[in-house]
C-alpha positions in Angstrom: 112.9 124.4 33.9 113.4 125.0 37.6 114.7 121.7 38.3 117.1 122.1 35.4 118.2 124.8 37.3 118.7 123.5 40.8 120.5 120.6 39.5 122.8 123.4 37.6 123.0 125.1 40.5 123.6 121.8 43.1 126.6 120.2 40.7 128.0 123.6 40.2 128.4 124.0 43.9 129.4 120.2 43.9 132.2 120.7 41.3 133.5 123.5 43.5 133.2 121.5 46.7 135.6 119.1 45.0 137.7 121.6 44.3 138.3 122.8 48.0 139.3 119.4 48.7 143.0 118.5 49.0 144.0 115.3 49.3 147.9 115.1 50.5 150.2 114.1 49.0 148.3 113.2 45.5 147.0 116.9 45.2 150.6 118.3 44.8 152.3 115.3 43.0 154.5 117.3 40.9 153.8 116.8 36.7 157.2 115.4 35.3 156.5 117.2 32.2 157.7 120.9 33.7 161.3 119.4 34.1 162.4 118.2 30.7 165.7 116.7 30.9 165.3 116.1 34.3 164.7 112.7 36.6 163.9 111.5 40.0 167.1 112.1 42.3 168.6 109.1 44.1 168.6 110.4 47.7 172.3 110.9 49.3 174.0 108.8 51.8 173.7 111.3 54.5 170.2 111.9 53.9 169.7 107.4 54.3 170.9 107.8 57.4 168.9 109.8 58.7 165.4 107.5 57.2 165.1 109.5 54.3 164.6 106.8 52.0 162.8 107.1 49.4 161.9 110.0 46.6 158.9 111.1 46.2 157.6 110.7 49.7 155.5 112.1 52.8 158.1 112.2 56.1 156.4 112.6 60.0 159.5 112.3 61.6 160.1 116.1 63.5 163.8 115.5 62.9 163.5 114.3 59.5 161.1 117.2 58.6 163.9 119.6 60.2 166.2 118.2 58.3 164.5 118.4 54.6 162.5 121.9 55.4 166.0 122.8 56.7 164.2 124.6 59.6 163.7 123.9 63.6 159.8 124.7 63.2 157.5 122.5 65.0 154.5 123.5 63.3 155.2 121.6 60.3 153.1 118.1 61.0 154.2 115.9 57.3 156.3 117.1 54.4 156.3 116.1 50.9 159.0 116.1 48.4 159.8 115.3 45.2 163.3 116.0 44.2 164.3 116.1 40.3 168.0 116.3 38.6 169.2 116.5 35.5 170.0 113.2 33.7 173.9 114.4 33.1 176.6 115.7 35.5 178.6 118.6 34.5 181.9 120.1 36.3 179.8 121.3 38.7 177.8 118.2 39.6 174.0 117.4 39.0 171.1 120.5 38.2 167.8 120.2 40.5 164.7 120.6 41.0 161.6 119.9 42.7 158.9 120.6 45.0 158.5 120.5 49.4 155.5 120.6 50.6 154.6 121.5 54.4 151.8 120.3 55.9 151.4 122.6 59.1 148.9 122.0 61.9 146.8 125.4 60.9 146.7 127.9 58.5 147.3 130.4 61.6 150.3 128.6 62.0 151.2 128.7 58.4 150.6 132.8 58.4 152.5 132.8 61.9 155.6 131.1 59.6 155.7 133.2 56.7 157.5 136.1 57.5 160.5 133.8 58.4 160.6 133.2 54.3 163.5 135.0 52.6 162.6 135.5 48.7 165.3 133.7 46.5 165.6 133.9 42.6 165.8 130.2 42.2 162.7 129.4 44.2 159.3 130.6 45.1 156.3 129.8 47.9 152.8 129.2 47.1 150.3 128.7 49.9 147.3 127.0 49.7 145.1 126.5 53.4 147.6 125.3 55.8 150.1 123.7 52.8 153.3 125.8 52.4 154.5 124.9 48.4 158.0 125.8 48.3 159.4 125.1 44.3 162.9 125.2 43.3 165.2 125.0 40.1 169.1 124.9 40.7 169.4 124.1 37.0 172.3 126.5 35.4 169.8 126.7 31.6 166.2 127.0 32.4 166.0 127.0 36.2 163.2 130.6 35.2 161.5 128.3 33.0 161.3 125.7 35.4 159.9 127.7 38.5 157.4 129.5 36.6 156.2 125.9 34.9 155.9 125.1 38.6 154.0 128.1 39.8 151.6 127.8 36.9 151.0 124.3 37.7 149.8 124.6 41.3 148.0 127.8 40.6 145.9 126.0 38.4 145.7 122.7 39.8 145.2 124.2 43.2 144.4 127.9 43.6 147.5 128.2 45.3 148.5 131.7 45.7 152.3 132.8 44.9 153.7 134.2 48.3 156.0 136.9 48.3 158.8 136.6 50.4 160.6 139.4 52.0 164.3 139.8 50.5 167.3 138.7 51.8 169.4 141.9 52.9 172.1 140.4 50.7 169.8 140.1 47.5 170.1 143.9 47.0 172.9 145.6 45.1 174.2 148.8 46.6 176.1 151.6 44.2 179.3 152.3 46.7 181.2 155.2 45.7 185.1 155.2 46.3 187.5 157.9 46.3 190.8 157.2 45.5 193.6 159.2 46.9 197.2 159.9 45.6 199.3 158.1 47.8 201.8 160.3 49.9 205.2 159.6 51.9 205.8 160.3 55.5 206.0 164.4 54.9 202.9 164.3 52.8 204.1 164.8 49.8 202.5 163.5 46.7 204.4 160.0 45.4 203.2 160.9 41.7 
């Protein structure tokens, strides 16, 4: 009965060992499935240029992670993203959708990064040891749907905790109150 027991015990602390243990990029290789309608992006021209070849992908390059974390921080060591769009093009172009993941050196540098977030409606962080999960949806019909699809998903496959991001002074509506005055001629006298 007791060694029943310890080898409960052992393979419970085993499965939970595996657990802890990421393995980038494969741990956060986006499920297809949680954008329906939705396929693997062709990268731009501009992007090409700059050895941003493929999608998905890991990047090392420091000005190619500037330029797809759209940030000058050196703490980021790899990024990987996985960019989705939506099969048809409408007036306004293609929907999107996806995931970018930054690898940075610690998770002291991580924490030391975080208050630089701004909270958005179309997207949402989720951190997981020194891996910043930053998940989007542009698309104009279910881009809600989509996010929280992608925040389930690497809460569960991960144990990545959502990160609240501070807002964006802009992402606030203020109540203005205006006063409207009768409009008068040189000697002040009413015009209506």
């Amino acid at each position: 009965m007791k060694k029943k027991l310890l080898l409960f015990v052992l393979f419970s602390v085993f499965i939970v060992k595996a657990q802890e243990n990421i393995s980038f990029p494969a741990s956060f290789k986006l499920n297809p499935k949680l954008l329906s309608g939705m396929v693997i992006a062709e990268i731009p021209a501009e992007y090409k240029k700059e050895g941003i070849i493929n999608n998905p992908a890991v990047i090392e390059d420091t000005h190619a992670i500037r330029m797809m974390a759209n940030s000058d921080n050196r703490d980021i060591l790899q990024l990987y993203y996985e960019i989705y769009e939506t099969k048809e093009e409408d007036d306004y172009g293609r929907d999107d959708a996806g995931v970018i993941v930054s690898r940075f050196v610690s998770e002291e540098a991580l924490k030391n990064n975080l208050g630089e977030l701004r909270n958005q409606s179309n997207l949402a962080y989720l951190v997981k040891n020194n891996y910043l999960i930053k998940v989007w949806s542009d698309a104009s019909q279910n881009s809600e749907e989509h996010i929280n699809g992608m925040v389930n998903y690497y809460q569960n496959s991960l144990q990545a905790e959502l990160y609240q991001a501070a807002e964006q002074p802009g992402d606030t509506t203020e109540v203005v109150q205006i006063e409207f005055y009768e409009p008068a001629d040189s000697t002040g006298i009413s015009l209506w």
